[in-house]
C-alpha positions as CSV (number, residue, x, y, z in Angstrom):
1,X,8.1,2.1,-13.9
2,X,5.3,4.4,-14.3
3,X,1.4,3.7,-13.4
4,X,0.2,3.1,-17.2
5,X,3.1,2.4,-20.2
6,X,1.9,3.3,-23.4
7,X,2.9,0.7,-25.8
8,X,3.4,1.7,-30.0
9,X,0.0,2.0,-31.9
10,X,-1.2,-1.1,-33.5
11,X,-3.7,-0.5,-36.5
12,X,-6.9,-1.9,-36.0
13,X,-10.4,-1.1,-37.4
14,X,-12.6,0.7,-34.6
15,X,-16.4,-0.6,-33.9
16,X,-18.7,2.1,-34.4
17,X,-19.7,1.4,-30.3
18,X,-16.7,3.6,-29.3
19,X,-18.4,6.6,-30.8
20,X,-21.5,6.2,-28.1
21,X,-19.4,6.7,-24.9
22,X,-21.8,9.3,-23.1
23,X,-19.4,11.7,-20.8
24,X,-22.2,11.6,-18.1
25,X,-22.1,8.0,-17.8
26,X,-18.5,8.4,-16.8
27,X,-19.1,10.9,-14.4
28,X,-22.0,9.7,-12.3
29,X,-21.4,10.6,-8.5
30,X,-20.3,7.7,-6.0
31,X,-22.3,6.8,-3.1
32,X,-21.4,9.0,-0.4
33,X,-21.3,5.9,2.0
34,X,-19.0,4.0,-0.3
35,X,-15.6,3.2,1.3
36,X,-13.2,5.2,-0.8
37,X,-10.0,2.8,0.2
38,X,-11.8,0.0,-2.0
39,X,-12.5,-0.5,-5.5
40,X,-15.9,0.2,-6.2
41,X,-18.8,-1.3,-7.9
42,X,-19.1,-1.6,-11.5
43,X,-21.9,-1.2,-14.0
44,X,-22.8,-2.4,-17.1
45,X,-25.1,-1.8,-20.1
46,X,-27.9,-3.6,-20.9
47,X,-25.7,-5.0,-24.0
48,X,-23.1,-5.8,-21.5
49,X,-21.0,-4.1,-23.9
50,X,-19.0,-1.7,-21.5
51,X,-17.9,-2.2,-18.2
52,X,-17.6,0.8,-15.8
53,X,-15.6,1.1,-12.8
54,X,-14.2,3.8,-10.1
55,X,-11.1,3.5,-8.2
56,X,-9.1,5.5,-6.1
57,X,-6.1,6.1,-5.3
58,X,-4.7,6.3,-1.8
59,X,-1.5,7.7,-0.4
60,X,-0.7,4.0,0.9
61,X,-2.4,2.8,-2.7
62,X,-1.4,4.6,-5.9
63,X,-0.6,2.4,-8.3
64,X,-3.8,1.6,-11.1
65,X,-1.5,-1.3,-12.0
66,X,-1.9,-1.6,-16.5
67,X,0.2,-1.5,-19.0
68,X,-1.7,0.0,-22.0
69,X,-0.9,0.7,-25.5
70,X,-2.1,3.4,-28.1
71,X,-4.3,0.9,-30.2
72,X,-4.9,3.5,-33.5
73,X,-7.9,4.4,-32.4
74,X,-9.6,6.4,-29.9
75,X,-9.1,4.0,-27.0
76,X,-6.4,2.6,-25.2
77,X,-5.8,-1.2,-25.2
78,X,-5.1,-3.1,-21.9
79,X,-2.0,-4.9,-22.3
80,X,-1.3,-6.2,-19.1
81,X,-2.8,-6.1,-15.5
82,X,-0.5,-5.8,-12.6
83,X,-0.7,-5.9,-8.9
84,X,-2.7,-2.1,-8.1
85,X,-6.0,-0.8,-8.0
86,X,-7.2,-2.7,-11.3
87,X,-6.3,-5.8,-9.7
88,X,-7.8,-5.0,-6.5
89,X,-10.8,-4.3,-8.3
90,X,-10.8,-8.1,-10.3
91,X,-9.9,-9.9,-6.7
92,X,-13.5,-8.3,-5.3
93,X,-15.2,-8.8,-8.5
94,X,-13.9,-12.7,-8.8
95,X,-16.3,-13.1,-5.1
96,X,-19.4,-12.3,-7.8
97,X,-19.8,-14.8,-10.5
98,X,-20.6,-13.8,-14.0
99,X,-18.7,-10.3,-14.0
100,X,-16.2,-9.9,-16.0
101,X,-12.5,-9.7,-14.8
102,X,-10.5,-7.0,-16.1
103,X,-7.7,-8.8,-18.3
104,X,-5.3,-7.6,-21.3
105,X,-7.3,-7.5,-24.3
106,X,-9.6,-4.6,-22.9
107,X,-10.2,-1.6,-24.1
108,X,-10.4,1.8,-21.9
109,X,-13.0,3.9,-24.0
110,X,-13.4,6.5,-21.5
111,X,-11.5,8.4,-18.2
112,X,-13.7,10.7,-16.0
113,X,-15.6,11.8,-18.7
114,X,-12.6,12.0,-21.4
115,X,-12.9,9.8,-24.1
116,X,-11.9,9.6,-27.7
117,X,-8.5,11.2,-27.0
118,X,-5.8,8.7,-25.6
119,X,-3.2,11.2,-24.1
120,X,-6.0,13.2,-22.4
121,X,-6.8,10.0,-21.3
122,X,-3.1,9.3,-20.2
123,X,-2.8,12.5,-18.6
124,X,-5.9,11.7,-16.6
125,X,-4.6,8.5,-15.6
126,X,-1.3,10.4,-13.8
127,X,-3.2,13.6,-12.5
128,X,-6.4,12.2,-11.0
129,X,-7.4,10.3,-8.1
130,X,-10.7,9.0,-8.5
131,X,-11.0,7.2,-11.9
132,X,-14.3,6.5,-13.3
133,X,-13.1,4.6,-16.2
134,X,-15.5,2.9,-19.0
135,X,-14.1,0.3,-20.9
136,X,-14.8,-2.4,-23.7
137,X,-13.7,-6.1,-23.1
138,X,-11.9,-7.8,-26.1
């Protein structure tokens, strides 16, 4: 099974939001004294209308951990979460109430700067090891 399964596109209409994804707010530098074995801290717009997270991946922890499908658009739609870095991610973010725990339904809008081309965004998913990803919830 591979890190991310793309799943047949599903027509859908887009929102006019996925057009704004900014490829320096995916590209921001992490802290230098962040632990780079944990998922890091997220960030989100004023609007609360995108969610933006790093992980990376270690040689003991590769695995991102979501099955996502080519929804028609210029986005990829979380279909499932799985035990991996995602996960990870949700189990620190559950200790802080009032943040939103990454779930099927969301929408990756953006990887390490790419956006509005899904198999760049795949490819980015299997070649990289930090992933600043920017994504929509449902």
């Amino acid at each position: 099974r591979s890190l991310l399964q793309a799943a047949p596109a599903s027509p859908r209409k887009r929102s006019p939001s996925e057009r704004l994804v900014s490829p320096t707010s995916a590209t921001s530098n992490a802290s230098d004294s962040q632990d780079t074995d944990a998922p890091s801290e997220a960030s989100e717009s004023p609007q609360g209308a995108r969610l933006e997270i790093e992980v990376t991946k270690t040689a003991e922890h590769s695995k991102i951990g979501l099955d996502v499908g080519k929804d028609g658009g210029h986005s990829l739609r979380i279909l499932s979460v799985h035990p991996g870095l995602v996960s990870d991610w949700n189990e620190k973010r559950a200790e802080s109430e009032g943040k939103p725990r990454i779930e099927a339904g969301f929408r990756i809008i953006g990887v390490n700067g790419i956006s509005r081309d899904p198999a760049k965004m795949m490819e980015t998913f299997a070649n990289s090891t930090t992933l600043k990803m920017i994504l929509k919830p449902p």
